[in-house]
C-alpha positions in Angstrom: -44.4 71.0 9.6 -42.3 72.7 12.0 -39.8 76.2 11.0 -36.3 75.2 10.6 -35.1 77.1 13.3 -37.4 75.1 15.8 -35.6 71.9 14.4 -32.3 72.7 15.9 -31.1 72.9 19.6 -28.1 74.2 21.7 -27.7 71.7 24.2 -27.9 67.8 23.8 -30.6 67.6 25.9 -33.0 69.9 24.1 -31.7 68.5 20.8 -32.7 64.8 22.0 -36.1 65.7 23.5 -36.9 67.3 19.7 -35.4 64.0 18.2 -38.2 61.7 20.5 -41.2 64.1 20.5 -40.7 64.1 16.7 -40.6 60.5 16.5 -44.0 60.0 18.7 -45.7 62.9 16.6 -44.9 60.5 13.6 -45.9 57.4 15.4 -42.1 55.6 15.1 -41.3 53.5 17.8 -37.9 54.4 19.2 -35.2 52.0 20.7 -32.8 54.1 23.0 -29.0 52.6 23.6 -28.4 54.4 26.8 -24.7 55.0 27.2 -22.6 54.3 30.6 -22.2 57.6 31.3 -24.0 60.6 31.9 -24.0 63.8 30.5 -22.6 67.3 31.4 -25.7 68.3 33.2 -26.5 64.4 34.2 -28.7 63.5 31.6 -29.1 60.4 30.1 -27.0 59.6 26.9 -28.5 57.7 24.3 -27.8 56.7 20.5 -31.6 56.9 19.5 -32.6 54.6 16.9 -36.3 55.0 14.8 -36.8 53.7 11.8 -39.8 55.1 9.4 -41.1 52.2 6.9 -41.1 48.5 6.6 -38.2 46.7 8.5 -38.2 43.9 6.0 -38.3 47.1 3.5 -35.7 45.9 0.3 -34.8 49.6 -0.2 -33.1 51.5 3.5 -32.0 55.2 3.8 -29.9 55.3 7.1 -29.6 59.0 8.2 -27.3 59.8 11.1 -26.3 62.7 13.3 -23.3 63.6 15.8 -20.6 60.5 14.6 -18.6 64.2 15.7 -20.1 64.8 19.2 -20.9 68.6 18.5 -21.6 68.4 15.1 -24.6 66.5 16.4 -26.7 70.4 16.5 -26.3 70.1 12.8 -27.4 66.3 12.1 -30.4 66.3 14.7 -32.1 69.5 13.1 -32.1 67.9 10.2 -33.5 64.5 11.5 -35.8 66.9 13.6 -37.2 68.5 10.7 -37.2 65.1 8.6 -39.6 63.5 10.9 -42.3 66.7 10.7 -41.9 66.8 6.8 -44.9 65.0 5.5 -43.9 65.7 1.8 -40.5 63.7 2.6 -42.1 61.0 4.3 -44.8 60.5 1.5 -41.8 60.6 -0.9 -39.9 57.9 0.8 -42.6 55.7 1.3 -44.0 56.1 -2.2 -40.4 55.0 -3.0 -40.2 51.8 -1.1 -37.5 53.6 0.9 -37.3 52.7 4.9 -35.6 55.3 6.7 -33.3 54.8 9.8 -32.8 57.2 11.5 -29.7 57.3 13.6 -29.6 60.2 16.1 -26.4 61.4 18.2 -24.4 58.4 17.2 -21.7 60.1 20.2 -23.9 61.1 22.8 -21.1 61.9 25.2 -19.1 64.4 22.3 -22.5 66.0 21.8 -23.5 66.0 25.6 -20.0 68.2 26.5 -19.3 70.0 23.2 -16.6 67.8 22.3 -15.8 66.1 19.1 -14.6 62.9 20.4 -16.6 59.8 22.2 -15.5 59.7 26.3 -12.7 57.3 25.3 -11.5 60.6 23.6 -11.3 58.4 20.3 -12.4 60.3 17.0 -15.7 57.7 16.5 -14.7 58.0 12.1 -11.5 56.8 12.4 -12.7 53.8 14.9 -13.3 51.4 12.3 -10.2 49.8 11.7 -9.2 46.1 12.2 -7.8 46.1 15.8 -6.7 42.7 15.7 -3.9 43.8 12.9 -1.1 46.5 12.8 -2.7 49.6 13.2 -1.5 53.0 10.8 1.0 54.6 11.2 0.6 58.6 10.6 4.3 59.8 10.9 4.0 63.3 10.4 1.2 63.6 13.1 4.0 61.9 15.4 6.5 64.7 14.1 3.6 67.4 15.5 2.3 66.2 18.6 3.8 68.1 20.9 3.2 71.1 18.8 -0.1 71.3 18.2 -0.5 70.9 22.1 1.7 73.0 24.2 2.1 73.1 27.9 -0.1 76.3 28.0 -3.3 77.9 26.6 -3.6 80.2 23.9 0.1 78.9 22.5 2.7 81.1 23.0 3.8 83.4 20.1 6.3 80.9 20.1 4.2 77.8 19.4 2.1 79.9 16.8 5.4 80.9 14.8 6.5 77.0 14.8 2.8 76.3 13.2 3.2 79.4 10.9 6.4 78.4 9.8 5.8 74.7 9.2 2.4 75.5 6.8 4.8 78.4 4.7 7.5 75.3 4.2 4.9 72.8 3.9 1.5 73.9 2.5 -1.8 73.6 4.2 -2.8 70.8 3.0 0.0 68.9 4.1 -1.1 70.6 7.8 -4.1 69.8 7.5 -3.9 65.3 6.5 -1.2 65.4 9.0 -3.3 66.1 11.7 -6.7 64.7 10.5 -5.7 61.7 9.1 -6.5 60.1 11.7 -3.6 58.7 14.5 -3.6 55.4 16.7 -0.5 56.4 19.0 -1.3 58.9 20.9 -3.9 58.2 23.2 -4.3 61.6 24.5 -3.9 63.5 20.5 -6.4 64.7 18.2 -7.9 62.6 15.6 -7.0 59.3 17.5 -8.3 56.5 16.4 -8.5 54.2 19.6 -7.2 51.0 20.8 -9.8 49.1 20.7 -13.7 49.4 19.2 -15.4 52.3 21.1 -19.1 51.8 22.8 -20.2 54.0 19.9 -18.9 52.0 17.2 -20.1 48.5 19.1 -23.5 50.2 19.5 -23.3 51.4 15.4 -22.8 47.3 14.5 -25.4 46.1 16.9 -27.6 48.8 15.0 -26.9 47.5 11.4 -27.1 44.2 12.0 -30.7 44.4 14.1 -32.1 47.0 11.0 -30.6 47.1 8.1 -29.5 43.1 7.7 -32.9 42.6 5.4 -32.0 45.4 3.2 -30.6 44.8 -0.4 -29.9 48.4 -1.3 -28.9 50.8 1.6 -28.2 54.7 1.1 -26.3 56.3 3.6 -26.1 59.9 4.5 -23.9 60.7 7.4 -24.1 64.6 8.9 -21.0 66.3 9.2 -19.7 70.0 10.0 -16.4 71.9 10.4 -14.7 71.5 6.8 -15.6 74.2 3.4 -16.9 77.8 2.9 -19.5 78.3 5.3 -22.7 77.1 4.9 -22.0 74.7 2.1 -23.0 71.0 2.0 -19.9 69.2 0.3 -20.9 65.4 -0.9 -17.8 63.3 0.7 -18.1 59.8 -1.1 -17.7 57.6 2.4 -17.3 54.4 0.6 -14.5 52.6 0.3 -12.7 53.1 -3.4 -14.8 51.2 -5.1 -15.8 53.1 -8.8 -19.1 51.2 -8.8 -20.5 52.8 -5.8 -18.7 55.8 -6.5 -20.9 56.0 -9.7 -23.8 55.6 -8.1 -22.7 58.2 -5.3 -22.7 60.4 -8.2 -25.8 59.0 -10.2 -27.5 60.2 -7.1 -25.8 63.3 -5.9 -23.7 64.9 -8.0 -24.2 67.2 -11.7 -21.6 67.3 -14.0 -20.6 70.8 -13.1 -21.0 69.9 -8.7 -19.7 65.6 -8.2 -19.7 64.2 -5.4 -16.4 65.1 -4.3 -13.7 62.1 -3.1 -10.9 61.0 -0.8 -9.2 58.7 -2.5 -8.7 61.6 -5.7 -8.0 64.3 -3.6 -11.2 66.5 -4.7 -12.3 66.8 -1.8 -11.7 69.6 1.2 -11.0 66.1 3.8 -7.9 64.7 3.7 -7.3 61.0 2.9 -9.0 59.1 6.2 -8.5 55.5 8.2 -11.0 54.1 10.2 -14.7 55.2 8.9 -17.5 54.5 10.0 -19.5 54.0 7.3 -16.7 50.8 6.2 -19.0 48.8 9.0 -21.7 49.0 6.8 -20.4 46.6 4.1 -18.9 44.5 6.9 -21.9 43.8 9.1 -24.3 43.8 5.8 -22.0 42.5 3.2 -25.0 40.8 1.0 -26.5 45.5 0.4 -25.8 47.4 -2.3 -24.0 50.1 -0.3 -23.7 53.9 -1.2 -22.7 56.6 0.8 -21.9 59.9 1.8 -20.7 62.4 4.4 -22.4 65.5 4.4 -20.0 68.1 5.2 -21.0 71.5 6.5 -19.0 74.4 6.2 -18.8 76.6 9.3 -15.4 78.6 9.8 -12.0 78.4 8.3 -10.2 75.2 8.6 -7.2 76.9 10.8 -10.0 78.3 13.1 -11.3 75.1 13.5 -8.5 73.3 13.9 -7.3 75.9 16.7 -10.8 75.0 18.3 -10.0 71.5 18.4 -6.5 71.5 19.7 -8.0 74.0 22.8 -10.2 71.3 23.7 -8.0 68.7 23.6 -5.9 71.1 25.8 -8.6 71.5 28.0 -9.3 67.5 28.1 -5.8 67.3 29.7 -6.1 70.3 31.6 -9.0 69.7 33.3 -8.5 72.3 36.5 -8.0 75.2 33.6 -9.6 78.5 35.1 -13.3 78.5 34.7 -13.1 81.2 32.1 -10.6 79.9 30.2 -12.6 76.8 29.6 -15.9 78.5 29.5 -14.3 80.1 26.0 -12.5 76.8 24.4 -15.9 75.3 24.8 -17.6 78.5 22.8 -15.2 78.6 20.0 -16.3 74.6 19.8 -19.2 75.5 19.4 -18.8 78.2 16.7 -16.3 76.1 15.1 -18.9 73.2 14.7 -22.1 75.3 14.5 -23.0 78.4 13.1 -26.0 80.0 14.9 -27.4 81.7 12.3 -31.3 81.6 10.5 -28.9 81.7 7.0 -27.1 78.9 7.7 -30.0 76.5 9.4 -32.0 77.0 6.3 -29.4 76.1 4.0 -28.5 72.8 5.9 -32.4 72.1 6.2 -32.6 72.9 2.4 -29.4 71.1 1.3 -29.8 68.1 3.4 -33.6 67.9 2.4 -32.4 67.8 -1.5 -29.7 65.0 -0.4 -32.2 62.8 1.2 -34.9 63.1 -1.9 -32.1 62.2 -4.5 -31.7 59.1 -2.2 -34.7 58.1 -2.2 -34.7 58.2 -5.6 -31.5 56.1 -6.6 -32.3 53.4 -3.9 -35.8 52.9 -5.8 -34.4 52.9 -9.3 
């Protein structure tokens, strides 16, 4: 067993070098899928894939990490920590229950502190049908232009537009307008693509090679930036189906704490296109599928979305002074990571809960 704060990691680098040195000290072969690129310090980039348990195993628990670029510090501590638990691995394999572990699913996001994969695509709202009309998100359109200005901070200006529009509107409508998710502006936040990224090629070639065997696949998917601080929401990531949505709950939720949902608008993320976790029940259509997206809290959602809309400044401003983009890159970070003991222990303790339950439901 290793302390929780030796799980985590500031850097890719680090984080990836815990990921493999965790999977060796458990004896789990790794394959690496090194990316085209390298990273901000020219390292290698890789979507790591180890899976601990049978690979013909009936019962598979995928666990991923960094779908979101930075909000791979999260997901790999947890996966870190996961592969030095020996009470968890007993548990799973008393269980019947394979785990994949899926680490830095966006190397390149996690690599230079960005959200997005280096097509500047937002990898969960990739999974769409390309070869059909894409969505249409109207109100994003309508904001564009506002929610990135011509200079960095916005003007008083710019911030009284935003103001305004939230007083007449209500946050939430802010908030789905901008996160739904977006497939016409190629340079915008939350944009889906035009085309599948590497990531979400890579993701399929994954699920076909490991998880094609399985009958009954659990999916837990690491996420951060959305609820109070600290807290683990259970996002259902299925698609609306109230069979797995049952189970979802079966697994994860109490009567007085559900697993929280899109498609009923009790959860704190807007209504989505594109997820990734949809690939699951395309590549692997004969599984039992249930999933969800665990969703970290870290600052307030108008923080973090003034985090995001700096770095997508900074994407198309890439001569900004040095300091200027030395801090959008720090409140990335804090926006997508809160280095704090506290809050490690209660993603180590919340996830570790999570992936018991799991384990449990995918057995019975």
């Amino acid at each position: 067993m290793i302390g929780v704060g030796e799980a985590f990691a500031p850097r890719y680098a680090l984080a990836r070098r815990k990921f493999l040195e965790g999977c060796a000290g458990a004896g789990l072969a790794v394959r690496s899928h090194v990316h085209p690129l390298a990273g901000r310090d020219g390292e290698e980039l890789a979507l790591d894939v180890a899976l601990d348990g049978a690979p013909d195993a009936e019962a598979l628990l995928i666990v991923s990490s960094g779908c979101h670029g930075v909000e791979g510090h999260c997901g790999s501590g947890v996966q870190v920590f996961a592969l030095h638990d020996a009470e968890w691995r007993e548990k799973a394999r008393d269980r019947g229950v394979a785990v994949l572990y899926l680490h830095a699913l966006n190397p390149h996001g996690f690599s230079l502190g960005r959200r997005v994969t280096h097509e500047n695509v937002d990898l969960n709202r990739n999974f769409v049908d390309f070869s059909k009309p894409l969505p249409v998100n109207e109100a994003y359109a309508s904001l564009h232009a506002l929610l990135l200005p011509e200079a960095w901070p916005p003007t008083p200006d710019n911030q009284a537009a935003i103001d305004t529009l939230i007083a007449r509107e209500g946050l939430a409508f802010y908030q789905a307008a901008v996160s739904r998710g977006q497939y016409q502006f190629a340079d915008g936040l939350f944009f889906g693509g035009a085309a599948p990224t590497w990531s979400n090629r890579t993701v399929r070639e994954v699920l076909r090679t490991h998880a094609a065997a399985a009958r009954r696949v659990g999916w837990i998917d690491m996420h951060t930036g959305l609820g109070p601080n600290g807290i683990g929401e259970r996002i259902f990531a299925c698609r609306d189906d109230p069979a797995a949505y049952a189970r979802a709950n079966a697994w994860w939720g109490t009567p007085a704490l559900p697993v929280t949902s899109m498609y009923d608008g009790s959860s704190t993320s807007a209504f989505l296109t594109g997820l990734m976790a949809f690939s699951l029940e395309e590549e692997c259509p004969r599984a039992e599928f249930t999933a969800i997206a665990l969703e970290y809290g870290t600052e307030p959602m108008l923080e973090v979305m003034t985090a995001l809309r700096g770095d997508h400044w900074l994407h198309r401003h890439p001569g900004a002074p040095a300091e200027l983009a030395e801090s959008i890159r720090a409140r990335m970070f804090a926006a997508f990571y809160s280095d704090t003991d506290a809050w490690r222990g209660q993603v180590i303790s919340q996830a570790r809960q999570a992936m018991f339950q799991a384990a449990d439901g995918l057995a019975g």
